[in-house]
N, C-alpha and C positions, 0 to 999 in steps of 0.2 A: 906829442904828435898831433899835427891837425887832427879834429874831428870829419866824421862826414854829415853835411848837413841833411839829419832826419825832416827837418819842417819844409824844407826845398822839396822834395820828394812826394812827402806825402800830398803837398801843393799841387805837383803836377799829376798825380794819378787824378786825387778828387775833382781836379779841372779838365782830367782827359787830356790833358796837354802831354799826349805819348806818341811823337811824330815816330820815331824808334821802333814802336811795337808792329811787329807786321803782322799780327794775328794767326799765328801760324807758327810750328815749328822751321827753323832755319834750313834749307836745303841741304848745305852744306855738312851741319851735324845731324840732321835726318840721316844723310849715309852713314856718316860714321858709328852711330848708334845701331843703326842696320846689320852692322858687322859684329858688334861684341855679341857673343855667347856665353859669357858668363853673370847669369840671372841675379848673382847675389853680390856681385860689385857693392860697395857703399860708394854712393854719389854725391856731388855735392854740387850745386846750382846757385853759386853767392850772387846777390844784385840782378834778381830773378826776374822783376819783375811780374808779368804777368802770366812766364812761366809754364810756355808752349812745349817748351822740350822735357820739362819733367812730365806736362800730362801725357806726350809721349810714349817716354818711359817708360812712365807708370801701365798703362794701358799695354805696353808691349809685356809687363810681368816682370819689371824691374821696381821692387817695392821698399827696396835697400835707398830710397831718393832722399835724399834734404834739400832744401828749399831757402834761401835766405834773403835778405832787404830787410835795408833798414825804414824802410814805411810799410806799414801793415795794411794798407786796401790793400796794394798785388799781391797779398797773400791771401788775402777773404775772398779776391776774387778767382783766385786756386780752388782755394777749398769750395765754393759757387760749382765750379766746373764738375769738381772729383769729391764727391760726397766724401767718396771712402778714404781719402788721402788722409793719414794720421796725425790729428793736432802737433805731436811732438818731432814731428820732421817740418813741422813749416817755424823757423829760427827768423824773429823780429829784433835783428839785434843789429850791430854796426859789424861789418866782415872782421875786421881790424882786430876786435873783441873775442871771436870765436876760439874756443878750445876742442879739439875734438881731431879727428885723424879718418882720413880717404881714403879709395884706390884711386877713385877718378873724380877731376873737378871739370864741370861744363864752363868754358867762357862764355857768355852771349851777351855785347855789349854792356859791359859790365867796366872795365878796363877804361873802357874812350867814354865812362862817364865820369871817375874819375879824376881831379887835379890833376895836371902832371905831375908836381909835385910829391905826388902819393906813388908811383911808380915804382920805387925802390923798394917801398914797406910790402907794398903788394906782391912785386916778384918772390920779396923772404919771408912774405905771409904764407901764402901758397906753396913754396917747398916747406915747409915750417906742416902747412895742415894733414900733406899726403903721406901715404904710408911708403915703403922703400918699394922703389922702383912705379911709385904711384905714379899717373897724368896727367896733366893739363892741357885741355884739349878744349881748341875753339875757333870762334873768329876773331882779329885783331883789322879794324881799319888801316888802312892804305891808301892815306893822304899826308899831307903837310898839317904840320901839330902847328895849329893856327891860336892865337893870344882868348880866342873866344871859345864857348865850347859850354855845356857837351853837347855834341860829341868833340871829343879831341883826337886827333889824328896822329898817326905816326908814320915810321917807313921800316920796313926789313933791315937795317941798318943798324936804327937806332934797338929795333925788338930785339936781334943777336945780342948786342953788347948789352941790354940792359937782362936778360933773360941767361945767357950762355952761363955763367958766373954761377949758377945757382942749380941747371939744367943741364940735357944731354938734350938738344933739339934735334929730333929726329923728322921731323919735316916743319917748314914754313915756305907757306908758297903760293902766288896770287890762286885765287878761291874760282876754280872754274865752274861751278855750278849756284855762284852768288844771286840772290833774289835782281830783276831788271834795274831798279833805285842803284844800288849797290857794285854793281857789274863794276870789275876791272878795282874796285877800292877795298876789296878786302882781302888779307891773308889767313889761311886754316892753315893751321900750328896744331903742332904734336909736341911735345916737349915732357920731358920723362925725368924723375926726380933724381938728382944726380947723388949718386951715395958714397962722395970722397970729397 
């Protein structure tokens, strides 16, 4: 299986070339994070970046978080933010590679950075990491998957047949409280680990 390229990545953090990053947690999983109640969830935050929604998290008293990328600045610059976040939840490794088990995994532009090609591993990565009746929960772009990229785009469409197979999708649906940049191109998905 293709690798994912670690020196790409780290290229563009050290260059700040993070057109992506909106400095901020995501509107869209700010609510839904809003909503859970249960404080000791294990979470899991793969191709994090810089990782707005774990400080989040974190800060709301959810301390069960992991953190992963495979370039290690957005995670030095985690740990910059959140003194107290614990070395052994910030994971510098290729998602691909991960061993370990969820309740719930955050998407946030994580997806439409990788290949297309990788789509398939990552749908049976992601049921493969959650624990039974675990989640994946996020945002998936809502455009045409254009030959250039990232970001690479998709459509509801092509997300069901590639996700359904693997999942119980219990919402996918254009994202009505998407940042202004973003308005009208992204889908918040729920998708629930299917256990047959």
């Amino acid at each position: 299986m293709k690798k994912l390229n670690k020196s790409f990545w780290e290229h563009r953090y050290r260059e700040n070339k993070t057109g992506w990053d909106v400095g901020h947690v995501s509107l869209p999983i700010k609510t839904y994070i809003d909503q859970l109640t249960n404080k000791d969830l294990k979470i899991l935050i793969p191709g994090a970046g810089n990782s707005y929604e774990a400080e989040y998290l974190w800060k709301k008293g959810f301390k069960n978080v992991f953190v992963l990328d495979i370039a290690n600045q957005p995670l030095i610059n985690l740990k910059k933010r959140l003194t107290d976040f614990p070395n052994e939840q910030l994971i510098n490794k290729d998602f691909f590679e991960l061993k370990d088990s969820f309740d719930l995994i955050i998407e946030q532009t994580f997806f439409c950075a990788l290949q297309p090609n990788l789509r398939k591993n990552y749908s049976n990565k992601m049921n493969e990491l959650l624990e039974e009746n675990g989640k994946l929960v996020g945002l998936l772009f809502n455009f045409e998957l254009t030959k250039e990229g990232p970001p690479f785009g998709g459509s509801k469409t092509e997300y069901l047949n590639l996700f359904s197979s693997v999942f119980k999708i219990n919402t996918l649906e254009k994202s009505y409280n998407s940042i202004k940049p973003r308005e009208h191109k992204e889908q918040f998905f729920i998708f629930e680990k299917n256990n047959h």
